[in-house]
ZADO-1210 file (C-alpha; in nm, 4 decimals, padded with zeros to 6 digits):
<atoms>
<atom x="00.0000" y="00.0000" z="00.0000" code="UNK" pos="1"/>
<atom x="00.2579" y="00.2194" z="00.1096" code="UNK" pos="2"/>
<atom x="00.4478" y="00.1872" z="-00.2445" code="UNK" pos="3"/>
<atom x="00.1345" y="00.2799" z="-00.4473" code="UNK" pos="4"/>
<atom x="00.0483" y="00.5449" z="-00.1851" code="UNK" pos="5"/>
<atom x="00.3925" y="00.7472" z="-00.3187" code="UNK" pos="6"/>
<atom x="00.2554" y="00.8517" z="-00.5833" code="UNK" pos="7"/>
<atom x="-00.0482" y="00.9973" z="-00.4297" code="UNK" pos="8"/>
<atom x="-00.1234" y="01.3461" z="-00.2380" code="UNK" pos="9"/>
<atom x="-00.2117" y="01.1469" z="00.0524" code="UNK" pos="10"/>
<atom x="00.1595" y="01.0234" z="00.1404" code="UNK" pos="11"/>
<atom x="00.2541" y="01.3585" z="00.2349" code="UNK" pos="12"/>
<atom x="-00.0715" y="01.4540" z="00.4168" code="UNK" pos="13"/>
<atom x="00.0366" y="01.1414" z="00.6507" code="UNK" pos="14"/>
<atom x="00.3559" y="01.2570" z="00.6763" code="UNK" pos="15"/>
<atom x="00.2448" y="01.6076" z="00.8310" code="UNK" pos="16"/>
<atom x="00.0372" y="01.4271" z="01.0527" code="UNK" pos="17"/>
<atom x="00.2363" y="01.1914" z="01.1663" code="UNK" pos="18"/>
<atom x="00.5049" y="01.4508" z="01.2030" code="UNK" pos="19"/>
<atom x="00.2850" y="01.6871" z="01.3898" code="UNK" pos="20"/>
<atom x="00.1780" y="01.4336" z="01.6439" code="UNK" pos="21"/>
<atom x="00.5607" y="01.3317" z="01.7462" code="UNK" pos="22"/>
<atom x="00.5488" y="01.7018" z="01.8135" code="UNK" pos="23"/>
<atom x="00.2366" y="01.6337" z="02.0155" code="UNK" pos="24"/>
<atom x="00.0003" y="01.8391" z="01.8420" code="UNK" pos="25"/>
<atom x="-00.2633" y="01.5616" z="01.8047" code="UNK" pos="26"/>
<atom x="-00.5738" y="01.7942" z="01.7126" code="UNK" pos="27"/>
<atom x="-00.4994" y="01.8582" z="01.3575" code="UNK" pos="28"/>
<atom x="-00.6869" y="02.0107" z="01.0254" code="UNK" pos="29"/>
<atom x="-00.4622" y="02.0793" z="00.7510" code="UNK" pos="30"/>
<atom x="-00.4703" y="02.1066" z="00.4451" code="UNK" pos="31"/>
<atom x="-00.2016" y="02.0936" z="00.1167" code="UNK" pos="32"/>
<atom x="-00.2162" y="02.1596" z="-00.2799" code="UNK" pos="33"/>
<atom x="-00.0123" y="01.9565" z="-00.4938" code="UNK" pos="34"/>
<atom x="00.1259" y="01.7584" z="-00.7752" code="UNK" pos="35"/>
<atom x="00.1664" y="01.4097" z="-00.8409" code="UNK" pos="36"/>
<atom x="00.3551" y="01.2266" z="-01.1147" code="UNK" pos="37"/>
<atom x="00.2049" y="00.9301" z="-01.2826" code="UNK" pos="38"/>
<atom x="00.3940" y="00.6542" z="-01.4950" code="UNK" pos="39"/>
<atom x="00.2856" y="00.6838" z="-01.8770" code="UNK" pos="40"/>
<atom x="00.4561" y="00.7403" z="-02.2262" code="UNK" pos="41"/>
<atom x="00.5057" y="00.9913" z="-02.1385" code="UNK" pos="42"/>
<atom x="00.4931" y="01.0043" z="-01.7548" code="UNK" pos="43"/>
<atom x="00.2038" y="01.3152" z="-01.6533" code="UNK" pos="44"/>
<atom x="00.1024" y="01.4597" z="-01.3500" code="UNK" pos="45"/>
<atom x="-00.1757" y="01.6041" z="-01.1669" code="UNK" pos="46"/>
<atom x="-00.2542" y="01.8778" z="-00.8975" code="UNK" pos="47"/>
<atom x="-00.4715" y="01.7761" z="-00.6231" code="UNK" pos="48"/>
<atom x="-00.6107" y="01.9368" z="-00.3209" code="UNK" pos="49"/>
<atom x="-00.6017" y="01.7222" z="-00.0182" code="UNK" pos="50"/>
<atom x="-00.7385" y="01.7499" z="00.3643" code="UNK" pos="51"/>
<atom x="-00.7004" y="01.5384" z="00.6725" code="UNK" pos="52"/>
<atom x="-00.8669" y="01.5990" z="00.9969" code="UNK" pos="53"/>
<atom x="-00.7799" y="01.3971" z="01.3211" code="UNK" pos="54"/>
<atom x="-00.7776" y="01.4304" z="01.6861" code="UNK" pos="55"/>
<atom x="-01.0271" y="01.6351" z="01.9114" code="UNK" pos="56"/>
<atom x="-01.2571" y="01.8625" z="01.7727" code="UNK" pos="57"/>
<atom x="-01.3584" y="02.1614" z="01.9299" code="UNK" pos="58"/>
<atom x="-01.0766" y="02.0395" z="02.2217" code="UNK" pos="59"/>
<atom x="-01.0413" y="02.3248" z="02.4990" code="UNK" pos="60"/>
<atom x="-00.9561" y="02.3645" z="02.8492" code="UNK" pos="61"/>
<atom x="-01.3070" y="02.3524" z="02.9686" code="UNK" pos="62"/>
<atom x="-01.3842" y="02.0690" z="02.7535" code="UNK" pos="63"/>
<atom x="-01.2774" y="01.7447" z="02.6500" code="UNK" pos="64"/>
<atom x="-01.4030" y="01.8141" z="02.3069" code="UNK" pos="65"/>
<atom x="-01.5511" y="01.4869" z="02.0692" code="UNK" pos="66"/>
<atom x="-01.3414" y="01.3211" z="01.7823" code="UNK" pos="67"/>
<atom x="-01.3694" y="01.4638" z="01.4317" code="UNK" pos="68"/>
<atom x="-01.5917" y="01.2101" z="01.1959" code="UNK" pos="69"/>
<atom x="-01.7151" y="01.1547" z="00.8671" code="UNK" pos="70"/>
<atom x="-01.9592" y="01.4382" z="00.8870" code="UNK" pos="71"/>
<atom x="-01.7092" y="01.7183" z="00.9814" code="UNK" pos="72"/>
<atom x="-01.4825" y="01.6431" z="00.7219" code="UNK" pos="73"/>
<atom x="-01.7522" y="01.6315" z="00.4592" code="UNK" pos="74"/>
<atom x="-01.8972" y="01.9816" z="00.5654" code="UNK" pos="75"/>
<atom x="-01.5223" y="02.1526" z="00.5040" code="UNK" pos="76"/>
<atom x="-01.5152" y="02.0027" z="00.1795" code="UNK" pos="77"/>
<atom x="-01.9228" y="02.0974" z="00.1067" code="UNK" pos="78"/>
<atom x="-01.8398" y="02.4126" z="00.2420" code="UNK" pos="79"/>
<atom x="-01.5295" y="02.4786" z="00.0366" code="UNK" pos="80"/>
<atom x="-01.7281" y="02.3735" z="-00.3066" code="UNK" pos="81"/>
<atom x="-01.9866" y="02.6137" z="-00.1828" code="UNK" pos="82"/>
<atom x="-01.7456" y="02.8891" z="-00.1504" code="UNK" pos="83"/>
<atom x="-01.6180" y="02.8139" z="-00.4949" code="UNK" pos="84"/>
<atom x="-01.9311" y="02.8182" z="-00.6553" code="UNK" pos="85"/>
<atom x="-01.9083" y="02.4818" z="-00.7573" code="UNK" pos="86"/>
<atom x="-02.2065" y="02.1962" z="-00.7588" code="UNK" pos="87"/>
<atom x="-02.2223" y="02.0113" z="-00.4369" code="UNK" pos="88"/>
<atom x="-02.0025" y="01.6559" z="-00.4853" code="UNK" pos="89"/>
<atom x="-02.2192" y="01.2821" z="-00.4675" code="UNK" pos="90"/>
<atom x="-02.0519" y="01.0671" z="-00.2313" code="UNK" pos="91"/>
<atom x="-02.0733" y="00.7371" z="-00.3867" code="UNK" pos="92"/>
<atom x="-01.9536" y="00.3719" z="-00.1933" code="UNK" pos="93"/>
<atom x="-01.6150" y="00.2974" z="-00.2869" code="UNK" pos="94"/>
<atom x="-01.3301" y="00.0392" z="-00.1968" code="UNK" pos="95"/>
<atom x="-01.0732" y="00.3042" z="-00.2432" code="UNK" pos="96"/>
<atom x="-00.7563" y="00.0937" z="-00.1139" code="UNK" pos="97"/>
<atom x="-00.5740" y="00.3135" z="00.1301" code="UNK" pos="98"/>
<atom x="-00.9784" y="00.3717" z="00.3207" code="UNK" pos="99"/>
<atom x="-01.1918" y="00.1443" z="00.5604" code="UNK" pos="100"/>
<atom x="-01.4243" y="-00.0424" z="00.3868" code="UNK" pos="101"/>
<atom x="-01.7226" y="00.1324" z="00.6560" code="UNK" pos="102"/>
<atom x="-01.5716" y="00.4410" z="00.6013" code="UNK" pos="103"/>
<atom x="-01.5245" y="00.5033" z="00.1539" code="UNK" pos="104"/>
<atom x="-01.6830" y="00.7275" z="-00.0605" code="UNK" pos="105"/>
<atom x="-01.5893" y="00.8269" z="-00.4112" code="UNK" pos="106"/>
<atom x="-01.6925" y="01.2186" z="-00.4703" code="UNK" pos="107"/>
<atom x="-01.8561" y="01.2516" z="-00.8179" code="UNK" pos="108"/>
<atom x="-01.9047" y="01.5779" z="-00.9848" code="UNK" pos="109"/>
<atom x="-02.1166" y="01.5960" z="-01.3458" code="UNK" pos="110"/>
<atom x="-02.0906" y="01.2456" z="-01.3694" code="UNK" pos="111"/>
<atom x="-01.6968" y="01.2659" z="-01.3115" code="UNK" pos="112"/>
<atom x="-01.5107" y="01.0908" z="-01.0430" code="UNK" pos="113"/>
<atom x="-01.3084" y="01.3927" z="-00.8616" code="UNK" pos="114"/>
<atom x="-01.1798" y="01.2159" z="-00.5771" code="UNK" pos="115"/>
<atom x="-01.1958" y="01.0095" z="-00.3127" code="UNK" pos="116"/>
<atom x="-01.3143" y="01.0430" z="00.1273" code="UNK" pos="117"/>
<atom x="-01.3047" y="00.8360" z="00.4285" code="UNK" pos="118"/>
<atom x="-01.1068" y="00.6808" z="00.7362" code="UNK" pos="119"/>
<atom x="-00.7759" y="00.5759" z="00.6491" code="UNK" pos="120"/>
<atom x="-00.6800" y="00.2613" z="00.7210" code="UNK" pos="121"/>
<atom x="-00.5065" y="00.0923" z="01.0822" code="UNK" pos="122"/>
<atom x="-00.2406" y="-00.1071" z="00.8342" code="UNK" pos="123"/>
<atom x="-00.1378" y="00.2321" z="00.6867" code="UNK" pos="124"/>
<atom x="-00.1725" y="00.4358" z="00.9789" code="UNK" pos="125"/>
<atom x="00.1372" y="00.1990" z="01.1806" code="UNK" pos="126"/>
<atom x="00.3394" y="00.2421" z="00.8724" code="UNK" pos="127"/>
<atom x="00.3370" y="00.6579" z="00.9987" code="UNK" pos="128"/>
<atom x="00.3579" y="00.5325" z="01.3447" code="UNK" pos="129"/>
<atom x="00.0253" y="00.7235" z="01.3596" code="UNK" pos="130"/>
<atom x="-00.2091" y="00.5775" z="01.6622" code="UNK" pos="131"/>
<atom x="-00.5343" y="00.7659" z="01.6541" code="UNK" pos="132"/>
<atom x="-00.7691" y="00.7980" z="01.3852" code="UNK" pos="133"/>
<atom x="-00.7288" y="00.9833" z="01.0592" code="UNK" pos="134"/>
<atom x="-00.9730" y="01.0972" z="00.8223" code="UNK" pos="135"/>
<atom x="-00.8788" y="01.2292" z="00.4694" code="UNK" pos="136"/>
<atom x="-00.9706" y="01.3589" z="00.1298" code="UNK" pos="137"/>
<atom x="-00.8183" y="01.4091" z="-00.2035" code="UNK" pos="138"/>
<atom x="-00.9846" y="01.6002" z="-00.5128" code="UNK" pos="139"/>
<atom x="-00.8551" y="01.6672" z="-00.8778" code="UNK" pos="140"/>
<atom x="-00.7821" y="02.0695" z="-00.8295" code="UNK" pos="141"/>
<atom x="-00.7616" y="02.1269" z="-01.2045" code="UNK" pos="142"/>
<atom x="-01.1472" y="01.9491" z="-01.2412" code="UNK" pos="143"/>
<atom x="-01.3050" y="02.1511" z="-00.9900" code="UNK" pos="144"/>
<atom x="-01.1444" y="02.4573" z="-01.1457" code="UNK" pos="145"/>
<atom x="-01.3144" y="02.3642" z="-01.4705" code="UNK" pos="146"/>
<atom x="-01.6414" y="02.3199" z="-01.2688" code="UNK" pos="147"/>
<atom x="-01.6235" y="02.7045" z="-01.1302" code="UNK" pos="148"/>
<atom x="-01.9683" y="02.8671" z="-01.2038" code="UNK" pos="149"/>
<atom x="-02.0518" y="03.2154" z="-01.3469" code="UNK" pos="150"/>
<atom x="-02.1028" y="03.5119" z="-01.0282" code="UNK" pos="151"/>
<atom x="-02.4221" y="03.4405" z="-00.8724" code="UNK" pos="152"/>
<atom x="-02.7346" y="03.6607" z="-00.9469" code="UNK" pos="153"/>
<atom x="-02.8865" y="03.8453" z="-00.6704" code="UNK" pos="154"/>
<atom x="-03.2753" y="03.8077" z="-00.5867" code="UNK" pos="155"/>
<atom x="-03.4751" y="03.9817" z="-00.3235" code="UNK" pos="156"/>
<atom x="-03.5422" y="03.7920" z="-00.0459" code="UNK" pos="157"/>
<atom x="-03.8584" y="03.5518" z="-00.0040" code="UNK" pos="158"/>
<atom x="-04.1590" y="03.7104" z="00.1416" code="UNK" pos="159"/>
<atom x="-04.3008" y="03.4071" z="00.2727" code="UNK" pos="160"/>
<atom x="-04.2233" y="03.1309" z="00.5328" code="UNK" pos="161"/>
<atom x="-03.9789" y="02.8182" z="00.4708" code="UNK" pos="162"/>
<atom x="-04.1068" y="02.4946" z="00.5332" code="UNK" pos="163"/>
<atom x="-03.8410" y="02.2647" z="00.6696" code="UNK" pos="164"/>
<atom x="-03.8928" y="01.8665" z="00.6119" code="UNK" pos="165"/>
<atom x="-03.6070" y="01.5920" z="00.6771" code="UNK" pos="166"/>
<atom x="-03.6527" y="01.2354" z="00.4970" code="UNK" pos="167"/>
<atom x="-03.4242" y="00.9399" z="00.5602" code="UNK" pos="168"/>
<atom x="-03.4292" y="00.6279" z="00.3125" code="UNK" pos="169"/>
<atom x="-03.2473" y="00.2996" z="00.3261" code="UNK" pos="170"/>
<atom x="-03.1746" y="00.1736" z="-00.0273" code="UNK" pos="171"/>
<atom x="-02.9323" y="-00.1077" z="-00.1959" code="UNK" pos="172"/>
<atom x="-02.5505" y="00.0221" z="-00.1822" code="UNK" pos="173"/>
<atom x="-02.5842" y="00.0753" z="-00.5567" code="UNK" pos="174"/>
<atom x="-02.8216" y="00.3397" z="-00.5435" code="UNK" pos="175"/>
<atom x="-02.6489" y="00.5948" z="-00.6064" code="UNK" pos="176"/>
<atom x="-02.7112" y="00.9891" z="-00.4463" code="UNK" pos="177"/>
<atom x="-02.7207" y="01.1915" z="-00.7342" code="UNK" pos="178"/>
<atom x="-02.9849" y="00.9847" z="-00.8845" code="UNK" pos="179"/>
<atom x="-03.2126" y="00.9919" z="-00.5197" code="UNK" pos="180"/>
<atom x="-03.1632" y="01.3827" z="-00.5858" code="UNK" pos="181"/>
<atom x="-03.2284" y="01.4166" z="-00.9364" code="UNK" pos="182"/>
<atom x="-03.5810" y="01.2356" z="-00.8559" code="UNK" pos="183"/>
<atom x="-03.6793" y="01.4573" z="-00.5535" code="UNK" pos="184"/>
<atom x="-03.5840" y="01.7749" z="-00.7203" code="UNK" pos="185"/>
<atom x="-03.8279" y="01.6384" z="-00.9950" code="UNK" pos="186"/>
<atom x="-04.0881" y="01.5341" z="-00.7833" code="UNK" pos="187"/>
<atom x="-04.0358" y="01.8173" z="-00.5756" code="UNK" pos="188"/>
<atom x="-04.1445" y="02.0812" z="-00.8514" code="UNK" pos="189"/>
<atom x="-04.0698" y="02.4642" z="-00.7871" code="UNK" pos="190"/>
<atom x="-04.2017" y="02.4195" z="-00.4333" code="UNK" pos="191"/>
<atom x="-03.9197" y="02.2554" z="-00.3321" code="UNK" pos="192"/>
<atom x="-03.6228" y="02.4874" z="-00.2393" code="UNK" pos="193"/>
<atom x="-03.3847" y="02.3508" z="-00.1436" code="UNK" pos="194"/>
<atom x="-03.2414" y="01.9844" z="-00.0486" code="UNK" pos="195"/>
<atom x="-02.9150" y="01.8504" z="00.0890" code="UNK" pos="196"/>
<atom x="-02.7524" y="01.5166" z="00.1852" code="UNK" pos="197"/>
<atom x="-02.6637" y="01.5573" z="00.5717" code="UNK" pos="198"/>
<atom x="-02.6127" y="01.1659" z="00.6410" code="UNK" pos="199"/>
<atom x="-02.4636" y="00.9081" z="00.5151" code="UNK" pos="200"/>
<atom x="-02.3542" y="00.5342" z="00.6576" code="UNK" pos="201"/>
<atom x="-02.3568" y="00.1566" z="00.6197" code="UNK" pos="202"/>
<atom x="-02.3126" y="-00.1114" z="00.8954" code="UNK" pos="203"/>
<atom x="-02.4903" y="-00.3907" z="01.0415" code="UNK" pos="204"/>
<atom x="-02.7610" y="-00.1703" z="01.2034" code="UNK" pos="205"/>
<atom x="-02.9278" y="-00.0768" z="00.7660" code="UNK" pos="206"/>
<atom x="-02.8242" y="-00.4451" z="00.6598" code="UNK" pos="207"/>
<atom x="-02.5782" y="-00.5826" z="00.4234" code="UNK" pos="208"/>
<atom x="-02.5711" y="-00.4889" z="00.0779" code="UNK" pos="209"/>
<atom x="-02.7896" y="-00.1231" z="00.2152" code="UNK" pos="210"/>
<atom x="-02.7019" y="00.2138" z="00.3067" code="UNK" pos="211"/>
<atom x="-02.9014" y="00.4674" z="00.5212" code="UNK" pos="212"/>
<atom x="-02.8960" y="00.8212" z="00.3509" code="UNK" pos="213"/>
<atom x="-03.0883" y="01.1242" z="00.5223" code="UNK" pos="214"/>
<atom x="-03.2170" y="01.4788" z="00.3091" code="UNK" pos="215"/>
<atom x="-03.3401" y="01.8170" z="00.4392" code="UNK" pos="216"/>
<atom x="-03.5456" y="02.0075" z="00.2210" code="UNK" pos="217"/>
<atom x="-03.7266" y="02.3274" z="00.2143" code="UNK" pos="218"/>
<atom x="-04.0834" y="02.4338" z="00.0505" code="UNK" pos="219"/>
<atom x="-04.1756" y="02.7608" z="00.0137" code="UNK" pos="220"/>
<atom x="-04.4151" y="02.9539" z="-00.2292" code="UNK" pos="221"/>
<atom x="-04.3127" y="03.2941" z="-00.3669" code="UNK" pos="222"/>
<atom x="-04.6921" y="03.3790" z="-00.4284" code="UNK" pos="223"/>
<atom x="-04.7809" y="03.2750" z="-00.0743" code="UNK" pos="224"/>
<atom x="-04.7762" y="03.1095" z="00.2769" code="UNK" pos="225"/>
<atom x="-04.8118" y="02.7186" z="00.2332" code="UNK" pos="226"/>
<atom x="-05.0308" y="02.5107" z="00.4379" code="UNK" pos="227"/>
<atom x="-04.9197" y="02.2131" z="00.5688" code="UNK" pos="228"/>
<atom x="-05.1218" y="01.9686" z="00.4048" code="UNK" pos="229"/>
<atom x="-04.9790" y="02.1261" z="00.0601" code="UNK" pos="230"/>
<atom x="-04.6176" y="02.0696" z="00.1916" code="UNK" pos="231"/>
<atom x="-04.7272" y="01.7194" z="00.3188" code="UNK" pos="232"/>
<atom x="-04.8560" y="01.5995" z="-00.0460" code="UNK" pos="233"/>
<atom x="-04.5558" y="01.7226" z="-00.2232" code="UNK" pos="234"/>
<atom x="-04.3272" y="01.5238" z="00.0629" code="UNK" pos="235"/>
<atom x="-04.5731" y="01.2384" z="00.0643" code="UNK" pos="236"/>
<atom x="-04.5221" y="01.2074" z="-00.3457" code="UNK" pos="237"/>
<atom x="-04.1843" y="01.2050" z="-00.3045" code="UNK" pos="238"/>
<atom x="-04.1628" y="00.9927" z="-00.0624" code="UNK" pos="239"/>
<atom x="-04.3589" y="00.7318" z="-00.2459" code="UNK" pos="240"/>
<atom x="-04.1502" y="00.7593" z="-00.5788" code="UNK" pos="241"/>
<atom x="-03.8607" y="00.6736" z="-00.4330" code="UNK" pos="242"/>
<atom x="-04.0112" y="00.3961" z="-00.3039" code="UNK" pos="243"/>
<atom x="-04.1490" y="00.3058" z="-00.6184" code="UNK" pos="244"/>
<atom x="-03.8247" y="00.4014" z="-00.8330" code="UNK" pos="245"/>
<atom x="-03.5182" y="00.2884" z="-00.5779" code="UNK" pos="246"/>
<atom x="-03.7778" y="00.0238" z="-00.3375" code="UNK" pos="247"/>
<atom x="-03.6691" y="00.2783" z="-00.1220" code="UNK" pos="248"/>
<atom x="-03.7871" y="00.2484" z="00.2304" code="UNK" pos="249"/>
<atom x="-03.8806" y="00.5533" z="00.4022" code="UNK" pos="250"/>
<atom x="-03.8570" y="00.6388" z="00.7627" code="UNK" pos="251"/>
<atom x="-03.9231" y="01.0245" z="00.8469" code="UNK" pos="252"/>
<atom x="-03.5242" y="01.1556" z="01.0082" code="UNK" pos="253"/>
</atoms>
């Protein structure tokens, strides 16, 4: 692992870590942009963008703090596509070698695999002499450039009330994201604002072969205040398409 890993951003992300933790700073985000060189005729290379977060998060003097996960590393990336005005990433199950097999996602942008997330694994971890859990992501720099949208447009803001709704599904580990998304935004119609992945995970508690995935979404009207039973249909039809489309099973989140 360690031999293909040479050739990959992610080497010298371990190394910082594993550097910065002899040092005995164990609470660590960092970040680092970069090229690698790949064998070819002739040999190429590639500029990535990598993170790693580890340790305590939140850790202060008053408080012991909680270990980063999954979820925090996935907001810094969300939050740095956001930032970039680029589309928001599918997280897709992978078996990306150097990542637990509970803890693997591929990102895919436009139908594009941009890179990869999850929890490194123990065997590479001792090869760093690194003893507490790591978390990483790499992502092709030079494709997300390409995926940089025009300035935004500025509208005035709504004049009626959000409605918030969450909906959590458990569907076969081939099901993938983008196409859950693509059929609530369609289902969804102009009354549905806004929706967002906020959890993801496999394990024994979904099943084998399943993964749990969890939306938030927002309704609102720009002609007037809805009632609930409108937002409830519209939820309801979704709801039951995915079922229909993905023999999705609902549970409300």
């Amino acid at each position: 692992d360690l031999t293909v890993m040479q050739n990959s951003l992610l080497y010298s992300l371990l190394q910082a870590v594993s550097h910065n933790i002899s040092h005995r700073n164990i609470n660590l985000r960092l970040f680092d942009i970069g090229r690698i060189y790949l064998p070819g005729d002739p040999p190429y290379e590639e500029e990535k963008i990598g993170i790693t977060v580890t340790g305590k998060a939140n850790d202060y003097w008053y408080s012991k703090g909680r270990d980063f996960d999954f979820y925090d590393l996935k907001g810094a990336i969300d939050t740095l596509l956001k930032l970039s005005r680029i589309s928001p990433v599918e997280y897709s199950t992978s078996d990306h070698f150097s990542l637990e097999e509970t803890c693997s996602f591929e990102l895919i942008l436009n139908d594009r695999n941009v890179g990869y997330i999850g929890q490194i694994k123990q065997s590479i971890l001792r090869q760093f002499d690194i003893k507490q859990n790591v978390l990483a992501a790499v992502l092709d720099f030079r494709t997300l450039l390409e995926n940089i949208e025009p300035e935004s447009t500025y509208q005035s803001l709504p004049r009626f009330p959000a409605a918030p709704r969450d909906m959590a599904v458990v569907v076969d580990e081939t099901v993938k994201v983008g196409s859950l998304l693509d059929e609530i935004k369609q289902t969804g119609g102009p009354l549905l604002e806004k929706v967002e992945l906020f959890d993801l995970f496999t394990g024994k508690q979904v099943g084998e072969g399943k993964k749990s995935i969890a939306f938030s979404m927002i309704y609102r009207s720009r002609e007037k205040s809805l009632e609930s039973d409108e937002v409830n249909n519209v939820h309801n039809r979704i709801a039951d398409n995915l079922n229909k489309k993905f023999k999705a099973q609902i549970r409300e989140a």
